[in-house]
C-alpha positions in Angstrom: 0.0 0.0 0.0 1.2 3.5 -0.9 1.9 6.3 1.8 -1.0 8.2 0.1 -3.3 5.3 0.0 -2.1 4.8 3.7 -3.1 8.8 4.3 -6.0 7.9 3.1 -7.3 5.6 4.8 -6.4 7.2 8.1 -8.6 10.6 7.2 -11.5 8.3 6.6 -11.0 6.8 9.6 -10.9 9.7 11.2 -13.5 11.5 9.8 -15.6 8.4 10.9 -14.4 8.1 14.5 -15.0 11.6 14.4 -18.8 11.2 13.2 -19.8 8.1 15.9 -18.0 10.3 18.9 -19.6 13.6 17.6 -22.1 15.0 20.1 -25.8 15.3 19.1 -25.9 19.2 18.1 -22.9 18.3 16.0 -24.3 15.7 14.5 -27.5 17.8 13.2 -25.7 20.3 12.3 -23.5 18.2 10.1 -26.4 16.9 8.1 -28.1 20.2 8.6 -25.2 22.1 6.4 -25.4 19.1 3.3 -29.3 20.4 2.8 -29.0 23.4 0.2 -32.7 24.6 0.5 -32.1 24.6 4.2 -29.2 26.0 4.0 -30.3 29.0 2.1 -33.5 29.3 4.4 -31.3 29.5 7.3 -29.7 32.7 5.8 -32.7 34.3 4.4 -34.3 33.4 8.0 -31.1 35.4 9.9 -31.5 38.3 7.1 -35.4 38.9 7.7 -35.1 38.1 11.6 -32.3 41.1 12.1 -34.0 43.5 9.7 -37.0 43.6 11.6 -34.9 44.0 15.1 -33.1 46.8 13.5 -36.2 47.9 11.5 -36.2 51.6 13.1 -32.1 52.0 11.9 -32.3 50.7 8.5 -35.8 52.4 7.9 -35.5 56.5 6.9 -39.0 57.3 8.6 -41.7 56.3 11.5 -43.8 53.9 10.2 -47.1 55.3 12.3 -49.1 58.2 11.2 -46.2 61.0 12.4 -43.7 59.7 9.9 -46.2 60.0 6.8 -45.8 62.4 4.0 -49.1 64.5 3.5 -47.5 65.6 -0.1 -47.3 62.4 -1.5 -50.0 60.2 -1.2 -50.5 56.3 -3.2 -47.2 57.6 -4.1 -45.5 55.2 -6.3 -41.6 53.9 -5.8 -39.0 56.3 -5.8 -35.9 54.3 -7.2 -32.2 55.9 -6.8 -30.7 56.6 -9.5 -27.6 56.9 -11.2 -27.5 58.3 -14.2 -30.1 60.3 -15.7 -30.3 63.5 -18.8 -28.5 65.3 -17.4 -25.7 63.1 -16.2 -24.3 60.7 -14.3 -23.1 61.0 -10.0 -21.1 58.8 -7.6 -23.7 59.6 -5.5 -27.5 58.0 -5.4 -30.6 60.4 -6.3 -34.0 60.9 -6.8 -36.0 63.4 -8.0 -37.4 66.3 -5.9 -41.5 66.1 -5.8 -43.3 69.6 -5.9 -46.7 70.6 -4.4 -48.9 73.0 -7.5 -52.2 74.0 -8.3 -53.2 72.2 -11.7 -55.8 73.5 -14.7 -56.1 70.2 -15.4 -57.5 69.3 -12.2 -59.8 72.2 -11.6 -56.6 73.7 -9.7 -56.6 70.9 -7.2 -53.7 70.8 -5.3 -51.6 67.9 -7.4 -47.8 66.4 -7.1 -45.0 66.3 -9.9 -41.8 65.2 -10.4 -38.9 67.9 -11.5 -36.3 66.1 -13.0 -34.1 69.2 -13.0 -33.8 69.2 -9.2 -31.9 66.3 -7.5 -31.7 65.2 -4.2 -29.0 63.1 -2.9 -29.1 59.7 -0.5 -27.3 60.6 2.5 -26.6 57.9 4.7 -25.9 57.8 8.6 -28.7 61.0 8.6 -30.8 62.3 11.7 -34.2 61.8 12.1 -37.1 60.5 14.1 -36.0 59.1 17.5 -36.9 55.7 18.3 -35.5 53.2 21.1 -33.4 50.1 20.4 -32.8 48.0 23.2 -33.6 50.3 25.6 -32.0 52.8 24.3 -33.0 56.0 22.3 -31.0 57.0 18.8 -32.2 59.3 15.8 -29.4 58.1 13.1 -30.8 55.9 10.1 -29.1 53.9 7.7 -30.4 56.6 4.5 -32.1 59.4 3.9 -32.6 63.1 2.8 -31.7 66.2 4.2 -35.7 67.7 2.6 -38.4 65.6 1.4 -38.8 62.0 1.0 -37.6 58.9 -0.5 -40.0 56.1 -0.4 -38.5 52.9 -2.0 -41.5 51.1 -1.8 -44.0 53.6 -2.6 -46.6 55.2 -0.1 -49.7 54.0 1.2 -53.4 56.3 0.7 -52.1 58.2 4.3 -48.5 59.0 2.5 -47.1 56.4 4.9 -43.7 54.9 3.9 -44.4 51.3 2.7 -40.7 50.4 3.4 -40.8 51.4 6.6 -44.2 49.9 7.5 -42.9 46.8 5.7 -39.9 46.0 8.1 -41.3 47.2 11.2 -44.3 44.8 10.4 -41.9 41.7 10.1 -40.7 42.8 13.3 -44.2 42.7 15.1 -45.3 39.8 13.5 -42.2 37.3 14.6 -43.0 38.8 18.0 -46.2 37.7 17.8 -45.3 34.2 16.8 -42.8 34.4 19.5 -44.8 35.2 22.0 -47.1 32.2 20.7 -44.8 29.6 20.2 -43.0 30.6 23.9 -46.7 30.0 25.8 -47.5 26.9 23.3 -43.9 25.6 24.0 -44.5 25.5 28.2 -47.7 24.7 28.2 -46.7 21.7 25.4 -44.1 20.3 28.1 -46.3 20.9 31.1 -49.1 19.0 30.3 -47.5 16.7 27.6 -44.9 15.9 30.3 -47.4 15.2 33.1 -49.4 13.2 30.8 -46.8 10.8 29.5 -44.8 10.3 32.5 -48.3 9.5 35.0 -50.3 7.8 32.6 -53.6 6.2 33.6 -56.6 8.2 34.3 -54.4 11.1 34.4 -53.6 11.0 31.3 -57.2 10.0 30.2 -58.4 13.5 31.6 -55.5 15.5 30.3 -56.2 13.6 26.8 -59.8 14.8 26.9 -58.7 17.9 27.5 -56.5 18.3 24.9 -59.1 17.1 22.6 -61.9 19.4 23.5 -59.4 22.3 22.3 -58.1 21.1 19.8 -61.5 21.0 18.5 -62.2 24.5 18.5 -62.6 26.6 15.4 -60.5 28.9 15.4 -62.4 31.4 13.2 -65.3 31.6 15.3 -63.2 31.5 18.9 -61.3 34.8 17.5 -64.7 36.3 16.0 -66.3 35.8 19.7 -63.1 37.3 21.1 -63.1 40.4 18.4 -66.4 41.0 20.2 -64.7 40.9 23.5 -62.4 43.0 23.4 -63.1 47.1 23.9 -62.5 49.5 21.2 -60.7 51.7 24.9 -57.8 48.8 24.1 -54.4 50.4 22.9 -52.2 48.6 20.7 -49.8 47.0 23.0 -53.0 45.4 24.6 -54.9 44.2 21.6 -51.2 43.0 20.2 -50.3 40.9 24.0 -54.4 39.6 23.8 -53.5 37.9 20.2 -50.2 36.4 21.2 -51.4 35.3 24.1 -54.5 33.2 22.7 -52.8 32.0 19.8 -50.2 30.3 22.3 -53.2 28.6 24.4 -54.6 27.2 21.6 -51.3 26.2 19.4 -49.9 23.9 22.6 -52.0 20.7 22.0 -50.0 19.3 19.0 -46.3 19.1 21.0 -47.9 17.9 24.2 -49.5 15.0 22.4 -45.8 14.6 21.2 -43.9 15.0 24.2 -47.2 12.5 25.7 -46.6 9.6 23.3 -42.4 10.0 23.6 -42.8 9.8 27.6 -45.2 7.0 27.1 -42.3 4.8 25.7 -39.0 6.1 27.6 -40.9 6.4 31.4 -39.9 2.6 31.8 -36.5 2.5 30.9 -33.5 1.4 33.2 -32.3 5.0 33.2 -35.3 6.5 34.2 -35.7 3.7 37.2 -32.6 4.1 38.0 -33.2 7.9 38.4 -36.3 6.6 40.4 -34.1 4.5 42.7 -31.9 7.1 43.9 -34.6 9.2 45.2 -35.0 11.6 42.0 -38.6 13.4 42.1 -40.7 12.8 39.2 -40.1 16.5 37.9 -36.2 15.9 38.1 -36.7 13.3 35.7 -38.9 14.6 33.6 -36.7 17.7 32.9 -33.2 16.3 33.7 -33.8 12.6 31.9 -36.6 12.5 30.0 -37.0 15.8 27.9 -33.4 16.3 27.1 -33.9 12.7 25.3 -35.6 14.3 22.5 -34.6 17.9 22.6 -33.3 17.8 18.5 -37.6 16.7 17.8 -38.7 19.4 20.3 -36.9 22.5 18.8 -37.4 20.6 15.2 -41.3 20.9 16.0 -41.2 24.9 17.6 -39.1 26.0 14.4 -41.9 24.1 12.0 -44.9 26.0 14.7 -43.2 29.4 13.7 -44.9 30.1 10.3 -48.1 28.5 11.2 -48.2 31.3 14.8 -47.1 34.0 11.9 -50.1 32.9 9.3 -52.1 32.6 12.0 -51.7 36.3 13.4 -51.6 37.3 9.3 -54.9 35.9 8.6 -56.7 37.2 11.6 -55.7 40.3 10.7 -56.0 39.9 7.2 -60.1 39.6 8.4 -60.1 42.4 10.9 -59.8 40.0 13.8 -56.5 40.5 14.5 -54.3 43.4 15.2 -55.4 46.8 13.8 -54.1 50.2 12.9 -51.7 51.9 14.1 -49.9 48.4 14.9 -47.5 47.9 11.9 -48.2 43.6 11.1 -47.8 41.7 7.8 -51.8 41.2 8.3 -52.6 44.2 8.8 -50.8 45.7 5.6 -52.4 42.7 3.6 -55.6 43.8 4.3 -54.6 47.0 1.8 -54.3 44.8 -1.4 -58.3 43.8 -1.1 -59.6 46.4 -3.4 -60.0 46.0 -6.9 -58.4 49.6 -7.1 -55.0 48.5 -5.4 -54.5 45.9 -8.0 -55.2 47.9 -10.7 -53.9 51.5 -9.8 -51.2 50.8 -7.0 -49.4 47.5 -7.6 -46.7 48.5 -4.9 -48.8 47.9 -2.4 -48.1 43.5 -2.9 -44.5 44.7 -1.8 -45.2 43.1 1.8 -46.9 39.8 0.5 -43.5 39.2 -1.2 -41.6 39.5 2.2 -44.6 37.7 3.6 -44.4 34.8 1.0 -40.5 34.9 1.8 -40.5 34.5 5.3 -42.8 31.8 5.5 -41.0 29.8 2.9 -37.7 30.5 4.5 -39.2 29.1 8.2 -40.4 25.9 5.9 -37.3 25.1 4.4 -35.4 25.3 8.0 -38.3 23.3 9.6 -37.9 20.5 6.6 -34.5 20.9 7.1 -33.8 20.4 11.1 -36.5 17.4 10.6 -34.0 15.5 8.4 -31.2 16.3 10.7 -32.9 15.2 13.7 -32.1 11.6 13.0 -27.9 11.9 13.8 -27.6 8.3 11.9 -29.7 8.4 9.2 -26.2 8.4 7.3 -25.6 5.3 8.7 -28.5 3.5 7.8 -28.4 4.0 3.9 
């Protein structure tokens, strides 16, 4: 045998004592990183996740009815350019918009562009304050030193659609986080319990979980829409949502976490826990849960688009969160009307980021599921 066949053979040795020693995070993330589409949703995922933390930096305006411009109005995109007539700059600009009184109109008060007059990007500008973990600042990523520049357009208020957009990415993961958090505990809780006790406890806590999981979701929120007072702020009506969406998403995992508890209760580890005086919550958390951790965070990262359609649709019917609350739903609920499609197409700008995000949390999800069995190399 050759040295290099030698060399060889000792890498792939290695690399396999390497893969049967590997830990169990290793070993997902190993067969995570081989899954392009997973890959690529993981990135996309990170890229939409810290836009919407940052959403107040790399946004030029206030999303809410203060940042809106009065002057410009179902205002179409205003793209940067480069080069234009009169030249070309180094520098980004767009064209400045002017207020005038029109013939044409019956001297209504209309908007035009004058391409003569430039206005340049500025980056690192002032403007409205706003507070980033806990903490006030006024710079933005871009901006003008007079007027506006709306990259997505404006909405019928003359609020900036790219600022509305990223600030609603922002509220709508917290939303789903908030869900998934309560739907997670509760999941374990009662899942837990369930699986580890057995008997007629778990025949009362299966009932349970049936009678909700039976409930229609459409009417429960309609009743609730009723509930709550029009005297409700935003912050309220936004914590109300989350907050019911996470007691009625947990019945799924704990039937999981039930039927995984069901099998692994009797096992010599968890008796032999038992006969050294553990209590049956130190087992349950310290034994049995960590057994399946990989399947557990598999199933909350596949619960995260379904919380995030869920808050979009109830808003998407009015049943959700409402002006001035900046959510994906509640910017869909502008592309209803037959005169949107037809005279404002900018206004679909948010479904594409909403289309985007929910793909991206798919592909991760299908991806982690895959990974979740270490030695599925193994058995091929």
């Amino acid at each position: 045998m050759t040295e290099t066949n030698i060399y060889d053979a000792n890498v792939d040795q290695s690399a396999k004592d390497a893969y049967f020693t590997a830990g169990q995070g290793q070993l997902i993330w190993t067969r995570f990183k081989k899954q392009k589409a997973a890959m690529v949703g993981a990135w996309v995922l990170v890229i939409l996740i810290l836009s919407g933390i940052f959403a107040s930096f790399l946004t030029p305006y206030d999303p809410t009815i203060a940042g809106r411009d009065k002057d410009y109005l179902n205002g179409a995109p205003t793209i940067p350019k480069f080069c234009d007539d009169n030249g070309c700059s180094l520098r980004p600009f767009v064209y400045a918009l002017e207020r005038e009184r029109s013939a044409a109109t019956n001297f209504r008060w209309v908007t035009t562009v004058n391409k003569d007059k430039r206005q340049y990007l500025k980056f690192f500008v002032q403007g409205a304050e706003y507070q980033l973990f806990f903490m006030t600042f006024d710079r933005h990523l871009f901006g003008l030193d007079e007027g506006y520049v709306h990259l997505f357009g404006t909405d019928s208020t003359g609020k900036d659609i790219f600022s509305r957009t990223f600030h609603a990415i922002n509220t709508s993961l917290a939303v789903g986080t908030i869900g998934v958090f309560i739907a997670f505990v509760l999941a374990l809780i009662i899942g837990g319990v369930s699986g580890f006790y057995g008997g007629w406890v778990d025949s009362i806590i299966q009932m349970i979980t049936d009678a909700v999981r039976t409930i229609p979701a459409i009417p429960l929120f309609m009743a609730l829409a009723a509930f709550i007072p029009d005297t409700w702020s935003a912050e309220e009506r936004f914590f109300f949502i989350s907050i019911i969406l996470g007691f009625i998403g947990w019945p799924t995992l704990a039937r999981r976490v039930r039927t995984h508890l069901l099998t692994e209760r009797n096992q010599e580890y968890v008796l032999a826990a038992q006969l050294c005086g553990a209590s049956s919550g130190h087992v349950i958390r310290k034994h049995l849960l960590p057994s399946f951790t990989s399947y557990i965070i598999v199933d909350l990262v596949i619960s995260f688009p379904y919380m995030v359609l869920s808050e979009t649709a109830l808003s998407f019917i009015g049943l959700g969160l409402k002006d001035p609350v900046n959510s994906l739903g509640v910017m869909l609920q502008n592309v209803t009307s037959a005169d949107v499609l037809l005279n404002y197409q900018w206004y679909f700008i948010p479904v594409i980021f909403f289309i985007v995000l929910v793909m991206a949390f798919v592909f991760v999800g299908d991806g982690l599921r895959d990974a979740a069995d270490p030695y599925g190399d193994t058995k091929k």
